[in-house]
ZAMARGU-4260 file (C-alpha; in steps of 0.2 Angstrom, whole numbers, plus 5000, padded with zeros to 4 digits):
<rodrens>
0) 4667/4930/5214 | 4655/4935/5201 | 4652/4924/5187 | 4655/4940/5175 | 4670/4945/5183
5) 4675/4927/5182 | 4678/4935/5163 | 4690/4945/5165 | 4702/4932/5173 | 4700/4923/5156
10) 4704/4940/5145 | 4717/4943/5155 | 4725/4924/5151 | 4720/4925/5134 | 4731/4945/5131
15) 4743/4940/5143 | 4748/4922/5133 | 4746/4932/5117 | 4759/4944/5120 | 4771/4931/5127
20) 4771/4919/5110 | 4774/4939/5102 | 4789/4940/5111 | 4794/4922/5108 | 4791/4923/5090
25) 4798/4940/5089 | 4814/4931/5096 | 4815/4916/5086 | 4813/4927/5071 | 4829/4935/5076
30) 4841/4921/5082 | 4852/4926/5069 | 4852/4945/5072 | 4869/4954/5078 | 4863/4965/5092
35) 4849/4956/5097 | 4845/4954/5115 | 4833/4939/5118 | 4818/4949/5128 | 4806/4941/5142
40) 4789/4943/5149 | 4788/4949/5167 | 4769/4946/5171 | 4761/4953/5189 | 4745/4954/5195
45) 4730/4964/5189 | 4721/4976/5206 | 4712/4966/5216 | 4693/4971/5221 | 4690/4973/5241
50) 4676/4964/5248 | 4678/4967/5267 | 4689/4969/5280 | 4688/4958/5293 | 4699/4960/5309
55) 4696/4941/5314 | 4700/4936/5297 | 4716/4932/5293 | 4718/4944/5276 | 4705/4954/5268
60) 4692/4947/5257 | 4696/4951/5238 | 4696/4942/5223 | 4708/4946/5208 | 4703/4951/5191
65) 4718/4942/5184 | 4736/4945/5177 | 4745/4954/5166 | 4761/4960/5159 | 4769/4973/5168
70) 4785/4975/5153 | 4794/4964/5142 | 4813/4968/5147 | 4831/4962/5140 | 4843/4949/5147
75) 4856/4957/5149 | 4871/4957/5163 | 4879/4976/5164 | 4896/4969/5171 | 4897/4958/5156
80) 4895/4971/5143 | 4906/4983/5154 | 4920/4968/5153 | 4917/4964/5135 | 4920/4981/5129
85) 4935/4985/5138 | 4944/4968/5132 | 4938/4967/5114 | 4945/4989/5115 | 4960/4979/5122
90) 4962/4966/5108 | 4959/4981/5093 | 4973/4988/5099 | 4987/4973/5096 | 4976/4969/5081
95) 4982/4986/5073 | 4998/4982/5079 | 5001/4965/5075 | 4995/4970/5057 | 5007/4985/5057
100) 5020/4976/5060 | 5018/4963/5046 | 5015/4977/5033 | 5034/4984/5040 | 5040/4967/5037
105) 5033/4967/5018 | 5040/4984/5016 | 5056/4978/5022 | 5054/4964/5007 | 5055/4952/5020
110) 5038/4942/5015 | 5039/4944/4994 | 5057/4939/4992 | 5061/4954/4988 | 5072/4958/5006
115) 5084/4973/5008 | 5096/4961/5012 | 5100/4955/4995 | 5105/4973/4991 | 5115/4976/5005
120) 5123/4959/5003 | 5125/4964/4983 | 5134/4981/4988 | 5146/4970/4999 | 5152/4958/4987
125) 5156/4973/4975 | 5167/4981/4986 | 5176/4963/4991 | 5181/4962/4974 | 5184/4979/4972
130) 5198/4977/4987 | 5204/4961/4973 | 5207/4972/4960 | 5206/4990/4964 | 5212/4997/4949
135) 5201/4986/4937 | 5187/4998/4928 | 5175/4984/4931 | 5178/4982/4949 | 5175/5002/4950
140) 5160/5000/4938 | 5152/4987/4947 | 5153/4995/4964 | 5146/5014/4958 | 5132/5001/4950
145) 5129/4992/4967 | 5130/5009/4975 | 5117/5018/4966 | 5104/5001/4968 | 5106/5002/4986
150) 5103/5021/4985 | 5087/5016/4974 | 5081/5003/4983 | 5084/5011/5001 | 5073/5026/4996
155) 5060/5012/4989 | 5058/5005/5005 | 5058/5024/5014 | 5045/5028/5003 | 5033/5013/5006
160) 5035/5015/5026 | 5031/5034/5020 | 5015/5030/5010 | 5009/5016/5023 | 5011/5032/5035
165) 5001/5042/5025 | 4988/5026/5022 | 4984/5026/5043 | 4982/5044/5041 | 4969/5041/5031
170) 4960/5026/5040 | 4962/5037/5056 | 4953/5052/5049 | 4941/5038/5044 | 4941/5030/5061
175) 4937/5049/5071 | 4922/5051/5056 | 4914/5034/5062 | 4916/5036/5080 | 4910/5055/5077
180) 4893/5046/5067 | 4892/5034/5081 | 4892/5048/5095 | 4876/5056/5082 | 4866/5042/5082
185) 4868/5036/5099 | 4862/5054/5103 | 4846/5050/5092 | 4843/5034/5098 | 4844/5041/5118
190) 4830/5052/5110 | 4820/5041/5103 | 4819/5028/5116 | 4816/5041/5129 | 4802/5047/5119
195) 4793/5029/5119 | 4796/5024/5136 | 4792/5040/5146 | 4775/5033/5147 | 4781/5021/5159
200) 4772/5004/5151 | 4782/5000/5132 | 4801/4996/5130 | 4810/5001/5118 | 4822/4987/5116
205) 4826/4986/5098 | 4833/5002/5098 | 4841/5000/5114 | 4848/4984/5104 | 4857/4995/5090
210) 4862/5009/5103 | 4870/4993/5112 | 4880/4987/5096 | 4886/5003/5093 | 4893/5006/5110
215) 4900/4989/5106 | 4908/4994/5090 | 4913/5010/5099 | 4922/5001/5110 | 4932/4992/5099
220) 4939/5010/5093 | 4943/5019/5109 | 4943/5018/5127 | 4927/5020/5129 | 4916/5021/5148
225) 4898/5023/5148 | 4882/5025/5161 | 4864/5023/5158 | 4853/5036/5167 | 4838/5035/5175
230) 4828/5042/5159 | 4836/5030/5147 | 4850/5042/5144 | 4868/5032/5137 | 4879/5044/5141
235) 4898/5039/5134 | 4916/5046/5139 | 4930/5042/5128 | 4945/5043/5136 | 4937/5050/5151
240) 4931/5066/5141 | 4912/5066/5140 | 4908/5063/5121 | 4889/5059/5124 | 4880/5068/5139
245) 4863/5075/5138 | 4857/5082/5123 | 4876/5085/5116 | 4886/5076/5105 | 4903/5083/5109
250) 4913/5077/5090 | 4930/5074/5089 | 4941/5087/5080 | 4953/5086/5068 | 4968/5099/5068
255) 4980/5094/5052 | 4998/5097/5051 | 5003/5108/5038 | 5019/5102/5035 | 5016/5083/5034
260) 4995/5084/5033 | 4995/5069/5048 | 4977/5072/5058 | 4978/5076/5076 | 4961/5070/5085
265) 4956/5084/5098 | 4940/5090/5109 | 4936/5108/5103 | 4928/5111/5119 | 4942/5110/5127
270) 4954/5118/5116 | 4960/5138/5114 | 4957/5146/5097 | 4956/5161/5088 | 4939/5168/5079
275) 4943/5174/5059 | 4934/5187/5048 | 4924/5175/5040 | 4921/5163/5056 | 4932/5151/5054
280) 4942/5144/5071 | 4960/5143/5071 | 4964/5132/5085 | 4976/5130/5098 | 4976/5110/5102
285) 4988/5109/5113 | 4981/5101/5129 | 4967/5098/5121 | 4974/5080/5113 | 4958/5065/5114
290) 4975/5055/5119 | 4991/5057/5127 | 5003/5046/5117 | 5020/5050/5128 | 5011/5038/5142
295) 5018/5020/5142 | 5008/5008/5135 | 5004/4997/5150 | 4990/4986/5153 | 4992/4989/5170
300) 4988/5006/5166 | 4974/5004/5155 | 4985/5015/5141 | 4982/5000/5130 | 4964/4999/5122
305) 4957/5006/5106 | 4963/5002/5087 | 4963/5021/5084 | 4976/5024/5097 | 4985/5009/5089
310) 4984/5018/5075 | 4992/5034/5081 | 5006/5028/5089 | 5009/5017/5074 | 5009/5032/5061
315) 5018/5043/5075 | 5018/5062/5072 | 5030/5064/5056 | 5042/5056/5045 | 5057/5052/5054
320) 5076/5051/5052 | 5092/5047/5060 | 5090/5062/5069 | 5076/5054/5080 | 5089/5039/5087
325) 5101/5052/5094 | 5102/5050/5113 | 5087/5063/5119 | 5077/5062/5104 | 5074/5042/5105
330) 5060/5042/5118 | 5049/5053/5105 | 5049/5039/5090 | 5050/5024/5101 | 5034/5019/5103
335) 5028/5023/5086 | 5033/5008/5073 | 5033/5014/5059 | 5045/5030/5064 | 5055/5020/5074
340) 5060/5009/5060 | 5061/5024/5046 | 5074/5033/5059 | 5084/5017/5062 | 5084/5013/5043
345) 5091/5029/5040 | 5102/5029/5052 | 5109/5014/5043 | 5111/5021/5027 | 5117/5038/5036
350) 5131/5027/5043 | 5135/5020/5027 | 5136/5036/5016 | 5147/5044/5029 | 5157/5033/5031
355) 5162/5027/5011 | 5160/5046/5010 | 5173/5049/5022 | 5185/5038/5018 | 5186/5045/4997
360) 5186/5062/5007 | 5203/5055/5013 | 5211/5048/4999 | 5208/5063/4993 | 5219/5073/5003
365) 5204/5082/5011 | 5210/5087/5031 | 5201/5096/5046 | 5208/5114/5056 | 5204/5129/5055
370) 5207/5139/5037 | 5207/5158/5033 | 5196/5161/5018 | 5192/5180/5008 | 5176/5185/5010
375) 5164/5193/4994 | 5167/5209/5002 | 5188/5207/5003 | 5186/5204/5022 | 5191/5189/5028
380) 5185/5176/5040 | 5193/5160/5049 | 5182/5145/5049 | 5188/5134/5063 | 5188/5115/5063
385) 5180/5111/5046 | 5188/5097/5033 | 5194/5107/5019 | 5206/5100/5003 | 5216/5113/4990
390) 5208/5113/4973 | 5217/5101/4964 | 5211/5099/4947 | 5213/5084/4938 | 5218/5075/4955
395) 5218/5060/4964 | 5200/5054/4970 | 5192/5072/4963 | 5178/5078/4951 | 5182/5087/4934
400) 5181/5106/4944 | 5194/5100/4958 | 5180/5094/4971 | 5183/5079/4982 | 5172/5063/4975
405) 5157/5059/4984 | 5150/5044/4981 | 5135/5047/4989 | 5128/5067/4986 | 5114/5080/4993
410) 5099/5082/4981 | 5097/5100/4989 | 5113/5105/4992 | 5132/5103/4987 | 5144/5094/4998
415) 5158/5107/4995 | 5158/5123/4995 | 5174/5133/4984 | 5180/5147/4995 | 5198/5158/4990
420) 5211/5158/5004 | 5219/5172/5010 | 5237/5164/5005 | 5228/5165/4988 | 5225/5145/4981
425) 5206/5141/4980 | 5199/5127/4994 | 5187/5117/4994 | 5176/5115/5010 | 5165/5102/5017
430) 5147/5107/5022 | 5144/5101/5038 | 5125/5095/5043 | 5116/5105/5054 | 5102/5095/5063
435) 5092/5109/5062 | 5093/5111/5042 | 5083/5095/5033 | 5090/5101/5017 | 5110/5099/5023
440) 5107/5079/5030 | 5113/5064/5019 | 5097/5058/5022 | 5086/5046/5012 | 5074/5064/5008
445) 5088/5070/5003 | 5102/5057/4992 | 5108/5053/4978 | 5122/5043/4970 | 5133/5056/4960
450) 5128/5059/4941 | 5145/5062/4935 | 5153/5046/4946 | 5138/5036/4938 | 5145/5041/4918
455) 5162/5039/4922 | 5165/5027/4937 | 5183/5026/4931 | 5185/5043/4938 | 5189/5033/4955
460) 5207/5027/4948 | 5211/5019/4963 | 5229/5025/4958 | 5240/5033/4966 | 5253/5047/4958
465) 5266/5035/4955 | 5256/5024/4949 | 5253/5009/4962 | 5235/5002/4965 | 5226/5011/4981
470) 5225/4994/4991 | 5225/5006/5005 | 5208/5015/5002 | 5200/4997/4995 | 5204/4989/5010
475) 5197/5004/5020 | 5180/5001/5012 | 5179/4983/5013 | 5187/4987/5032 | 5171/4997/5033
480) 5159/4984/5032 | 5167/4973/5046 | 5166/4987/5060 | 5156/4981/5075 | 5154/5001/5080
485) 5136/5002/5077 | 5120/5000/5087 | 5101/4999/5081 | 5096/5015/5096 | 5103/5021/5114
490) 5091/5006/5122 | 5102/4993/5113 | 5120/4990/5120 | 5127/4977/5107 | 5137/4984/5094
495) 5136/4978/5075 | 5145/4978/5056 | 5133/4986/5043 | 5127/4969/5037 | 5121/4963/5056
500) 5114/4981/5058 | 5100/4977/5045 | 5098/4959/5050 | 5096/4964/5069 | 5082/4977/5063
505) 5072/4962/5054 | 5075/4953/5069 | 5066/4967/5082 | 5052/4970/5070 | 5048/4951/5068
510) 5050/4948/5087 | 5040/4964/5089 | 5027/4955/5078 | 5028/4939/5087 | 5027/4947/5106
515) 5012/4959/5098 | 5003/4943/5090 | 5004/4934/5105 | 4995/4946/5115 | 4984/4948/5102
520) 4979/4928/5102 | 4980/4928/5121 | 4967/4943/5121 | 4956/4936/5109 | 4954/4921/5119
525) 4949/4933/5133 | 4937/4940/5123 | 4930/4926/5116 | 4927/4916/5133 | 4918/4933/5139
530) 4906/4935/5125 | 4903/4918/5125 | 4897/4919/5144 | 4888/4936/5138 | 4880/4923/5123
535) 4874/4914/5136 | 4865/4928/5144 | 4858/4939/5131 | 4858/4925/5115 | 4844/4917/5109
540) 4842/4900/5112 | 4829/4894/5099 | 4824/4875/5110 | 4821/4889/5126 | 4810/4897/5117
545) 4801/4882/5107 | 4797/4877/5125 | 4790/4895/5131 | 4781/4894/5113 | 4772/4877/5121
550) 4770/4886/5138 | 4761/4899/5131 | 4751/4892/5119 | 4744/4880/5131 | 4740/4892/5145
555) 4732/4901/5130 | 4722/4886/5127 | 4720/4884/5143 | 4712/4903/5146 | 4703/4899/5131
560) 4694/4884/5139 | 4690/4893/5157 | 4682/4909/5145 | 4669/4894/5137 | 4666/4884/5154
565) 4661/4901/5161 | 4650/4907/5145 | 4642/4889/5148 | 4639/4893/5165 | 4629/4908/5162
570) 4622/4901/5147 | 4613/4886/5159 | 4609/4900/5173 | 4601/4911/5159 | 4591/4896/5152
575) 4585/4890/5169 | 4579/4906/5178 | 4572/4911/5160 | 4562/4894/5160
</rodrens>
């Protein structure tokens, strides 16, 4: 070998160390980096020069002109990250759950000791000793007073599952703008990173280190799949819809209820719509929904990953009422939390208005069959099966005009409705609610104790004409609260009093928090155990890299040391053939 090309095996050392302790510096500068992918030096063999070839000789004569790098690459393992970003998806999702459970409970007043319970257990006592002394003023005052809290505080608690549904709204509008900024800048970073390492020599890694934390913040929001292509393309599906792919960034929509304003994610590319004047898009998402929330939630189906799927199902599609627990309407609200407790803590004050309701309705007087009433017009009609009374006024159980008492009353509308007979005497007929008319439910949207019961709660007499005490009527309302007839939904069989009603409510929500946070510490552990085996892989160990940092500084010294020995060399020969 030349003793001048002898140089260039020592240049070659001396670049090649040199940009090793770069990349060991580089990585012990950031052990502490999230993201960070620890790199490596691959090195390989600089051309050879070809002397001769001999066909005797066993391989051809040639001498190397040293090494060099051929790229500094990350440790990474693909089925790690694959696994990782499926799981940590998988834990978001019982996170959001486990945490909207607990803020249900504090709704509820279960956690702030200031629970439900104490209301309903208030409202009990005061009809107990109502049934003691029916006729006492303060028994009756004390029970419209008890009444009227456990209106106020029912609609209290109604309100706060309303505004903590309004609250996900929010963060989900929040969630779809992140995931949307996401999708942009992985886009820009696919750019960028093709753009330095089309040349085929440098690697982009730092960026390919922030497209990776993004896909692994990604992850944790959706169910998210991703491929890398040959050119260094991410390309990223969420929910098997292509959401990053070539040089598109296909952004989640946002279509808003008008009636409850609750955001519906949606893929305008794959949704119908109508062009305005001005250019606007009305559009038709149905079909086109980023996530189908009638599937079962199943880890065995995979329907279980994402915090903002958590969060849909959670805030469920509007507020709901006892409606929503009739058999056939059940399977809509069931898996939403919030909605499924709103319509079961309806249905619990619903069963209770009816039903004290119904039993003043009786004592006073008020019957059901069909009556024939005198239209505006002198024609006359015949409403069959309704509950009707004959105007009394002044009597037992009835308001100053003649109306049945109602302890509990509409906002919207009346719960009586004064029609003239056609044997002449004035009735008084009960509105029946129609399912299909918000405004005619004894609902918590829509109740009230009565204003005229509420200044004069004596108007309850409990008196009959002859003057006896109603025990009949007290004991019916205290008979009321001991009825095992209810149940919390058409998937639960056991039947309960008012009181166990509520108490069985709690009891699913906390055992729905329980089953939810254990899954939730079972999938951390999963996650954890798999990102510390990623750690393993893609972390930086800074006592790894003190060593390299030796290796290389010695084989640097060492290049440095074979550079002078040659220049001494050619320093002799020059002295001695110039002598």
């Amino acid at each position: 070998m030349p003793l001048m090309g002898s140089l260039y095996i020592g240049a070659s050392g001396l670049q090649t160390s040199q940009n090793a302790l770069n990349t060991t510096a580089h990585n012990l500068s950031n052990v502490d980096t999230v993201g960070y992918t620890r790199q490596q030096v691959q090195q390989s063999d600089k051309r050879y020069v070809l002397l001769s070839k001999t066909a005797s000789a066993i391989s051809y004569q040639q001498y190397g002109l040293g090494t060099t790098y051929s790229r500094v690459k990350q440790i990474r393992d693909y089925f790690l990250d694959k696994t990782y970003r499926k799981e940590s998806g998988r834990s978001m999702f019982y996170e959001v759950s486990s945490n909207v459970l607990e803020e249900v409970e504090s709704q509820l007043g279960e956690l702030n000791g200031e629970a439900f319970q104490t209301t309903m257990s208030d409202f009990w006592t005061s009809i107990q000793e109502l049934s003691k002394d029916p006729a006492s003023s303060v028994t009756q005052g004390l029970m419209v007073q008890r009444a009227s809290e456990f209106v106020e505080r029912a609609i209290a608690v109604y309100d706060g599952l309303s505004f903590y549904q309004d609250n996900l709204n929010t963060q989900i509008k929040q969630q779809v703008d992140l995931i949307n900024d996401y999708g942009n800048k992985i886009l820009d970073l696919n750019d960028r990173i093709r753009a330095i390492e089309s040349g085929g020599v440098e690697r982009a890694n730092d960026l390919r280190d922030a497209r990776n934390q993004m896909l692994d913040e990604l992850s944790e929001l959706t169910n998210m799949s991703f491929t890398e292509e040959l050119n260094g393309n991410v390309s990223v599906q969420i929910e098997g819809v292509d959401f990053v792919k070539g040089s598109m960034c296909y952004e989640i929509g946002m279509d808003i209820d008008a009636s409850t304003g609750f955001y519906t994610p949606f893929w305008p590319q794959n949704a119908d719509y109508v062009k305005q004047a001005d250019g606007t898009k009305i559009y038709t998402i149905e079909g086109a929904e980023v996530f189908d929330l009638s599937v079962e939630i199943s880890s065995d189906l995979g329907t279980d990953v994402g915090g903002l799927k958590s969060m849909l199902l959670a805030r469920g599609d509007h507020r709901a009422d006892y409606r929503d627990v009739a058999e056939g309407n059940y399977d809509k609200v069931s898996q939403s939390v919030v909605m499924n407790i709103q319509a079961e803590f309806d249905q619990l004050v619903h069963n209770v208005v009816s039903k004290i309701n119904g039993i003043l309705a009786e004592a006073a007087g008020v019957r059901q069959g069909d009556l024939t009433v005198i239209n505006a017009d002198g024609s006359t009609q015949t409403l069959t099966g309704v509950r009707f009374v004959e105007q009394e006024v002044g009597g037992y159980m009835r308001n100053d005009d003649g109306s049945p008492i109602q302890m509990f009353e509409k906002i919207t509308t009346d719960g009586y409705t004064q029609y003239t007979g056609a044997d002449g005497n004035t009735y008084w007929v009960y509105n029946e609610e129609n399912v299909n008319r918000a405004d005619s439910l004894y609902t918590l949207k829509n109740l009230q104790v009565s204003q005229e019961l509420m200044q004069k709660p004596s108007m309850l007499k409990f008196r009959l004409e002859d003057g006896s005490e109603d025990q009949a009527t007290a004991d019916a309302l205290k008979a009321a609260f001991t009825e095992e007839i209810y149940t919390l939904n058409p998937n639960v069989k056991k039947r309960v009093t008012f009181n166990d009603y509520y108490s069985d409510m709690v009891s699913q929500v906390a055992n729905s928090g329980y089953v939810y946070r254990s899954i939730h510490e079972n999938q951390l552990n999963t996650v954890e155990s798999i990102e510390s085996a990623r750690g393993q892989v893609i972390n930086v160990s800074s006592d790894e890299e003190l060593a390299n940092m030796i290796k290389f500084q010695n084989a640097f010294n060492a290049s440095s040391r074979y550079i002078n020995s040659i220049s001494e060399m050619l320093e002799h020969i020059i002295n001695t053939l110039g002598v």
